[in-house]
N, C-alpha and C positions, 0 to 999 in steps of 0.2 A: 736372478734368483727370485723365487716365487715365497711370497710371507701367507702360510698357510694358517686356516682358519685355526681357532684356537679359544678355549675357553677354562677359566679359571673356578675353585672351588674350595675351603677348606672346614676343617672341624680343629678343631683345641689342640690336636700335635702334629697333623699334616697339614701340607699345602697338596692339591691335584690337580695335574693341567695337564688337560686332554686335546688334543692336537690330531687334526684330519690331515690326512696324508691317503690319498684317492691312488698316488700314482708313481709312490717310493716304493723300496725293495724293504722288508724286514732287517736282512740282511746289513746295510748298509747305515743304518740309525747311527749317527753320532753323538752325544750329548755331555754337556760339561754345566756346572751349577758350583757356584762357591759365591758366599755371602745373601749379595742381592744381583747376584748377576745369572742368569740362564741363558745358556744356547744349547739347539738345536741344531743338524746338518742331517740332512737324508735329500740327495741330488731328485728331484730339482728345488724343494723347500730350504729354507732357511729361516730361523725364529730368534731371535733374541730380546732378552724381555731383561728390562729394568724392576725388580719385584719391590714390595712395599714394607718390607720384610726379612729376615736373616733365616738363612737355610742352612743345615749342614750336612756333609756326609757321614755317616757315622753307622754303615750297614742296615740302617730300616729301611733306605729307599728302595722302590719298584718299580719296573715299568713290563708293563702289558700290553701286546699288540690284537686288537680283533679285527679276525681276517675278515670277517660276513660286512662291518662297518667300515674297515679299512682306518679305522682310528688306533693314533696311540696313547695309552694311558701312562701316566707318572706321575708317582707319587714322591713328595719329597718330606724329610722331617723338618720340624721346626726348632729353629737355635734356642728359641722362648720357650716353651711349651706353653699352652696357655694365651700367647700371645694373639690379638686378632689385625688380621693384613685389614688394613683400608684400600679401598678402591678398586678392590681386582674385576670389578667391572667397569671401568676404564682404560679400554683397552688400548684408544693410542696412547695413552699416559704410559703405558706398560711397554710398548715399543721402544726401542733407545733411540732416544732425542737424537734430532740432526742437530745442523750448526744453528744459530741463533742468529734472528733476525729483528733488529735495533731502532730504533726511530732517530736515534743519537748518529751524530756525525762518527765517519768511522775514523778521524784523527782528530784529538783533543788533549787542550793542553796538559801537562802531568802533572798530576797531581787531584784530576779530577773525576769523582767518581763516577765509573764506568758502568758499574752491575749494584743492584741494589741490595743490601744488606740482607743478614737473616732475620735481623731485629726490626729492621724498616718492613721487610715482608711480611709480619707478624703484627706490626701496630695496628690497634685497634680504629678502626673508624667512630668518630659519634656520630652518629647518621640522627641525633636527635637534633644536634646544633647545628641551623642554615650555614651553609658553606659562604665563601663572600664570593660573588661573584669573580669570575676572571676580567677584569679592563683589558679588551682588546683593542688595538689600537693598529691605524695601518703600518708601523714601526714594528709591530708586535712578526711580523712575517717578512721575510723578503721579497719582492712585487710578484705576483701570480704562484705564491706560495701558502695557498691558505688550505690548511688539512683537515681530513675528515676521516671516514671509517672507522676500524676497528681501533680503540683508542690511541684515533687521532695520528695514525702511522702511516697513511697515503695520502697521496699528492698527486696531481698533475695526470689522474685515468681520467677527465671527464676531458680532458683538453683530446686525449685520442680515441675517445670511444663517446663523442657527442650525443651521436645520431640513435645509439643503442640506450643509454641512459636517459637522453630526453623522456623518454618515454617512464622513466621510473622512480626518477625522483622528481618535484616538482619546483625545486630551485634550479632560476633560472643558468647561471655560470657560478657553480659553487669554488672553483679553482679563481674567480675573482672575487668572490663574496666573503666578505669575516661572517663568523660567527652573531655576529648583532645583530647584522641586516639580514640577516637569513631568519633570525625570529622575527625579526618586526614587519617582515613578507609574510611570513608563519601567521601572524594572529592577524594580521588585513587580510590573508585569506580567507582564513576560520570566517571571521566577523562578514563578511559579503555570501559565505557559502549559509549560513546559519538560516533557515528558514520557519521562522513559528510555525505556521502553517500545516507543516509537515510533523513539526516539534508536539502540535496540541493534539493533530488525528490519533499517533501514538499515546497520547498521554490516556486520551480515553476511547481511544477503540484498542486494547490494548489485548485483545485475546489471543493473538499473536504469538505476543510479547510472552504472555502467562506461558502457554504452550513450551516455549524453548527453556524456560526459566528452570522447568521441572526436571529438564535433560541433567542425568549425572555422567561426569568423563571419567577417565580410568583415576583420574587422583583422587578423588573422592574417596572411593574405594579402596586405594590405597592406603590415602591418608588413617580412614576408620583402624585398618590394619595393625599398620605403626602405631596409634596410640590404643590398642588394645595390646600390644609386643610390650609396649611401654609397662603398660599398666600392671602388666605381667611382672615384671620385674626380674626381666632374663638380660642374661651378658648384653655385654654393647655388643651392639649389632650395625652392619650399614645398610643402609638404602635398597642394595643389593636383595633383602631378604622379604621386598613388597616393589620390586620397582625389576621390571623383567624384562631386558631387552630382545626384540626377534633377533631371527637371523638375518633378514636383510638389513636392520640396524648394527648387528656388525659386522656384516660386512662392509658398510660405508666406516664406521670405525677404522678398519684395518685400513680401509684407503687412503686415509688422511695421515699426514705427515707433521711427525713431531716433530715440535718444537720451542721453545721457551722465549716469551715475552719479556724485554725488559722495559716496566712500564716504571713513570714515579707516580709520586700520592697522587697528585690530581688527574691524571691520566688515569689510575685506576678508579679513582672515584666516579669516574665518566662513565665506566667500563660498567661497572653494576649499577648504576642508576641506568643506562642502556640497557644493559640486561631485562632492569622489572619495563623498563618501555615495551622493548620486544615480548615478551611473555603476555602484559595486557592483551597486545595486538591480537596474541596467538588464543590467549584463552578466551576472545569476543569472538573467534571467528569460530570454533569449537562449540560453544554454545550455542548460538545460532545456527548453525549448521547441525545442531544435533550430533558433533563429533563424525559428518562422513565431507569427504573434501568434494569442492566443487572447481569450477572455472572461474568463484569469487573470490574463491580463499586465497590467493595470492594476493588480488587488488586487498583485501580488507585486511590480511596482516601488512605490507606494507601503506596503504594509506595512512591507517588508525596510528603508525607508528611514527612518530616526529623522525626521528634517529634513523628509521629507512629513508623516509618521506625525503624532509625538509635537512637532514643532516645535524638534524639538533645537537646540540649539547649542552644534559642538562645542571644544575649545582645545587639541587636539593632534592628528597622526594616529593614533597609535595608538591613541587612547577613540574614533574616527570606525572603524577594523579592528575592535577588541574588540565594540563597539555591533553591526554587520553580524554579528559569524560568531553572538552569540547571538541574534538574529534567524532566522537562518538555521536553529538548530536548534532554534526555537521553533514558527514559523507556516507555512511550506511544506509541500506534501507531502512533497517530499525533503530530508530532515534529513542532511546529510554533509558532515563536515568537509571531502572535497577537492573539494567545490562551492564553499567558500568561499575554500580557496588558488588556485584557478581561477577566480574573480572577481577576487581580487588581480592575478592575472599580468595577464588582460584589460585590465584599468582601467590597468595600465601599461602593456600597448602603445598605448591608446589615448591616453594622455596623451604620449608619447612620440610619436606622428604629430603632434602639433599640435594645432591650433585648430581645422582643419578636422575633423577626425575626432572632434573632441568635440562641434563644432557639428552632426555629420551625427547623431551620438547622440540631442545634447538634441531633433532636429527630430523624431526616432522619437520618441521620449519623449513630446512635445507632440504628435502623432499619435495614439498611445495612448491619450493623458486626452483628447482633442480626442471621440474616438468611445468616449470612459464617462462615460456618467454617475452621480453626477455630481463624477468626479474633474476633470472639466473645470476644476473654479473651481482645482486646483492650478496649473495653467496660467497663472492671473492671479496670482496669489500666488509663485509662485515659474518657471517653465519657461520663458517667456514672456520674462522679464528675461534669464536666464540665455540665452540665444538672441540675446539683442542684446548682453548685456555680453561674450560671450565672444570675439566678433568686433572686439572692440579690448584683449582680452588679446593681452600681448607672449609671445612662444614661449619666450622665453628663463625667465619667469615657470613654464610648465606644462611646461618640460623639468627645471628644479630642484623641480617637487613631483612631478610622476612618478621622479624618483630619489630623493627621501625617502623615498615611499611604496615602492618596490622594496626600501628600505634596512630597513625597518618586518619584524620581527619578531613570529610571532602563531602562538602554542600552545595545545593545547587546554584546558592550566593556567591563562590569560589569560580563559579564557569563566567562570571560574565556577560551573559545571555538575559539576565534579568528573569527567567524562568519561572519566579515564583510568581511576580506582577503578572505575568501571561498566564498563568495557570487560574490565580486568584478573579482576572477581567474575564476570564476565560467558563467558570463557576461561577461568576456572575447573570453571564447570558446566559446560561444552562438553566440556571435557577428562575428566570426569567422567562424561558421558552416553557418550562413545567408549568409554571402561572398560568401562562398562556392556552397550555393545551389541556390543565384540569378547567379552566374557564370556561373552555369551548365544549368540553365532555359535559359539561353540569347544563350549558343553553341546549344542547344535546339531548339531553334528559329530560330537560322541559318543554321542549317543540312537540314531544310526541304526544305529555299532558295537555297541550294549550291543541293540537288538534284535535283528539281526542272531542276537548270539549266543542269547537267548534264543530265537528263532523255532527256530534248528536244535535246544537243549533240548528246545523243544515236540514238533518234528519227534520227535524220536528217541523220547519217552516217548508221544509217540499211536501211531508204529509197534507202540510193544511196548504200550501198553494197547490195540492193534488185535489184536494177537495173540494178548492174555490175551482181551477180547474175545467173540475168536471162539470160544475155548474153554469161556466161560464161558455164552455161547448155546448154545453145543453142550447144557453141562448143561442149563440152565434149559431145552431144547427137550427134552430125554429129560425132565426132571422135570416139566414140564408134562404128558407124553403120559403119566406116570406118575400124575400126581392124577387127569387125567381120567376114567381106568382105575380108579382109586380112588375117585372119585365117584360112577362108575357101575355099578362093581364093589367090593363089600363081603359080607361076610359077614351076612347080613341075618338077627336074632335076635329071636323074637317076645318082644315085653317084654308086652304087657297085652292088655288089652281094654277096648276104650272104651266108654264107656255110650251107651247110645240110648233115650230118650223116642217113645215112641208117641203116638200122637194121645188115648189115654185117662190117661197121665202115668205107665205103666206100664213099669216099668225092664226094658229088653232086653239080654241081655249078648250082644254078636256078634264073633266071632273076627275081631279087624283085626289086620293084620299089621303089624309092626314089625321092621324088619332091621338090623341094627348092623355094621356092614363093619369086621372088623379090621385095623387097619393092620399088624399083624404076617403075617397072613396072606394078604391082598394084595400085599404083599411077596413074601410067600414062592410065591406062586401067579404071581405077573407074573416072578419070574424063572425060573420053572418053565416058565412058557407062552412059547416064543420065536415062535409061531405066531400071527398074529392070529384065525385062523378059530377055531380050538383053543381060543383063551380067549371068543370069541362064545360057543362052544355051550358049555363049562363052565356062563357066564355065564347060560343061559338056565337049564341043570340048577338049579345051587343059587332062582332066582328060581321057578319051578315049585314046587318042594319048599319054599322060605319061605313064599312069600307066599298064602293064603288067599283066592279070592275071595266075596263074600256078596252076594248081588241081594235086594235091597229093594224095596221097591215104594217109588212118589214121596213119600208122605206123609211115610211112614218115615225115606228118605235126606233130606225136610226138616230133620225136626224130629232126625236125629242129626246135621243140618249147622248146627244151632243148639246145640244142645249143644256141639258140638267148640268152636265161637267162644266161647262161656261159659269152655271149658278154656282156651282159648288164652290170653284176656284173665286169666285168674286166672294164670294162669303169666307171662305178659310183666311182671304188676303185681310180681313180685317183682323189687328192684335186681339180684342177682347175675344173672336170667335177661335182661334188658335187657343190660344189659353182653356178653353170652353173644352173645347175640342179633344188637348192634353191631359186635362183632368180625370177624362173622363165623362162625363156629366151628358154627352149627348153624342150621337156618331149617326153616320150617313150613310143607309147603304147601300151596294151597288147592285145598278139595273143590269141584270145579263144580260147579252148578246143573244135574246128569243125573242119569237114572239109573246105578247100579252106580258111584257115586264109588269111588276107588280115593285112598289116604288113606298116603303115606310120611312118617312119622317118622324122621328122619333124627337119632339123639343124638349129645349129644357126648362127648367124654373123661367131663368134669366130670360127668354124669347117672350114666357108666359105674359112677363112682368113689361 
């Protein structure tokens, strides 16, 4: 039989449940209602619904079939009038429970209580006063009997499904690990994953961070709702009337298979301290994400979550806050602290709409792991339960832990991380590097004064070494036109006579000229001559009257052009005449290969002398 979609509605004297039927006959509709019980029959569907509420027959009811939607409508009266149904949006609640599945041995001595009271059901938690820890001890289990999941009701999956789980949660053999050594792995993890570093970029490059902080999710919105209904001061109302399930959320509703938990006190205390765990997880990954899912969203709700993670279990709220916020600035990308007071708020509006708004959670939730693998098997283990069990939590139960949790106090002294010292050595160098770079901005400001002034210094002394300069080119342009004159004009003094070898080895003495130009009298001639012509023809007088010329014949001027390089080389090989030489001060020049060479000796001071 097929349990066809179905959805519930009511006002002050009816209840209506409307019910799709795609591929029944009219005809054939069978339906029966008395008390709190309804069934349905039209081959192939079948419905039966446990209601929340007393109905009766009493000629008001109706039902309606539309052929265009193929839906049937029924309307039923109410026993109360007046009265209002809790929960008719929990829909497997509303299925009839299967059999009941126990964490309790199924033979136990008599007299021992099997199922728990209505009055035990009903006792109030104080979630204000620290629970005492559980002492677990290895007596505490029978050997390779150590449980976990959904409060603490399986056993022995990790021993057959290793290779699938390794991957998902992060304790190493949880079927041989208790409960103690699984935290004290827990926080040596945290503590090695923990990186300042990463911790400080976040703290002040944090535009990020601001950006997602502003994202509003549907409870938000919600929530304003509710406490504008409130404020209103209309009938009780549920969750139902700001908390709106799709259709693909129920239809995973209808999937899922009632049935009733029998948990004791400390098992359930486990069970809703897990709960606000799981919800942190979900509402860090929300935020961040901007409420669209990604290929993180699986790793960041189970990472951030001890109770997926590590298999926690934990015995107050606040070690379930402290556990998340060092999670938080362990394993995410975004490590900030008011990502974490921002999960807080979250997870109490959402506890404060209700059941339904928790139950629209856990159904994202099991969506999430449903499409990872393979986080999926969290789903059997823990999301899966909590999807059915939450749907027969009383409101009044998840209204007094959302104000414990609102009540719960959480500093960044609480994580252990030491966060504030890093923050404050951290404001230190910050404060220090401003020092540093207003210091540099101010010698900045003054390099361009302090050139400035030097530029005009320079200005002023290249004007006047422009001026000296000019003057001093002046001279060196008279003194130049002065040596040239001097170079070319001298007083030219016959010093010797040079020998010449003949072709028979026969010593020739031939009158070669030698002129010695006095600088004194060069002087005295160049300031006499103000004429350039005037000192030309001087110039030619005295060279006429020095210099001697002798015509040879080619043999001749050979071999006294050989001789002279014999003199030359015997004179250069003396050091004083080398140095002589290098300076400057006098040079040799050469006889070309003609006839009638013509041969200036040019001395210097030092020959003079």
């Amino acid at each position: 039989m097929i349990t066809p979609a179905f959805e519930l509605s009511q006002d002050p004297d009816f209840l209506t449940i409307i019910i799709d039927v795609p591929y029944a006959r009219a005809s054939e509709f069978d339906l029966y209602f008395e008390g709190e019980d309804f069934k349905f029959y039209s081959k192939p569907y079948f419905l039966r619904l446990t209601l929340p509420g007393r109905i009766v027959e009493d000629g008001r009811e109706k039902a309606s079939y539309n052929v265009d939607k193929r839906t049937l409508t029924i309307r039923l009266p109410k026993e109360s009038p007046g009265q209002y149904f809790e929960g008719l949006d929990m829909v497997t609640s509303l299925l009839a429970p299967k059999k009941s599945r126990s964490a309790k041995h199924l033979v136990e001595e008599i007299g021992a209580s099997a199922v728990l009271s209505e009055e035990e059901e009903e006792e109030e938690f104080e979630w204000e006063i620290e629970q005492t820890p559980y002492k677990e001890t290895a007596e505490s289990f029978p050997a390779l009997q150590y449980y976990y999941g959904f409060g603490n009701l399986r056993s022995g999956v990790f021993q057959r499904l290793q290779d699938e789980l390794s991957d998902v949660v992060d304790v190493k053999d949880p079927d041989k690990t208790p409960v103690c050594e699984r935290r004290k792995e827990r926080l040596a993890a945290e503590a090695a994953k923990f990186d300042s570093d990463h911790y400080l970029a976040d703290f002040f490059e944090d535009e990020a961070i601001q950006h997602v902080l502003k994202y509003k999710p549907w409870w938000v919105e919600a929530h304003e709702k509710m406490v504008a209904l409130q404020g209103e001061s209309h009938q009780k109302h549920d969750s139902n009337a700001v908390v709106v399930f799709t259709e693909e959320e129920k239809e995973q509703l209808r999937r899922f298979t009632n049935k009733s938990y029998l948990l004791d006190k400390r098992s359930r205390h486990h069970v809703y301290l897990s709960l606000i765990d799981i919800l942190l997880a979900y509402c860090y990954d929300i935020c961040v994400n901007e409420g669209e899912q990604n290929v993180e969203s699986s790793w960041n709700v189970r990472k951030l979550s001890a109770t997926l993670c590590w298999l926690e279990c934990f015995y107050d709220i606040h070690d379930v806050v402290v556990c998340f916020g060092r999670r938080v600035l362990c394993y995410p990308l975004h490590r900030h602290f008011d990502l974490v007071t921002r999960a807080l708020n979250d997870t109490v509006m959402i506890l404060q709409l209700g059941r339904a708004a928790v139950l629209k959670c856990l159904l994202d939730i099991h969506k999430i792991f449903r499409e990872s693998d393979p986080a999926y098997l969290l789903n059997d283990l823990f999301i899966t339960d909590y999807c059915v069990w939450i749907q027969k939590t009383k409101s009044k139960k998840l209204a007094a832990l959302s104000e414990s949790l609102q009540k719960t106090a959480l500093a960044k002294s609480h994580l252990g991380f030491e966060l504030e010292e890093l923050e404050a050595a951290a404001l230190l160098v910050q404060e220090e590097e401003r020092h540093l770079k207003a210091a540099a901005a101010v010698s900045r400001q003054q390099l361009p004064s302090s050139e400035s002034e030097t530029s005009d210094s320079e200005e002023s002394s290249s004007t006047s070494s422009e001026t000296e300069g000019s003057d001093s080119d002046e001279q060196e342009s008279s003194a130049g036109e002065d040596g040239k004159i001097n170079s070319s004009q001298g007083v030219l003094q016959e010093e010797g006579t040079a020998p010449l070898i003949d072709c028979n080895g026969l010593r020739q003495v031939t009158n070669t000229s030698m002129v010695e130009v006095s600088d004194e009298k060069s002087k005295a001639s160049l300031q006499s001559m103000s004429v350039p012509g005037k000192l030309i023809e001087e110039l030619e007088k005295q060279m006429h009257t020095a210099i001697s010329l002798s015509e040879q014949p080619e043999e001749l001027a050979a071999a006294s052009c050989f001789a002279l390089r014999e003199q030359e080389e015997n004179h250069v090989s003396e050091p004083d005449k080398c140095s002589e030489a290098s300076t400057g001060k006098g040079n040799f020049l050469e006889v070309p290969s003609e006839t009638n060479p013509l041969l200036f000796l040019c001395s210097t001071n030092e020959d003079e002398d």
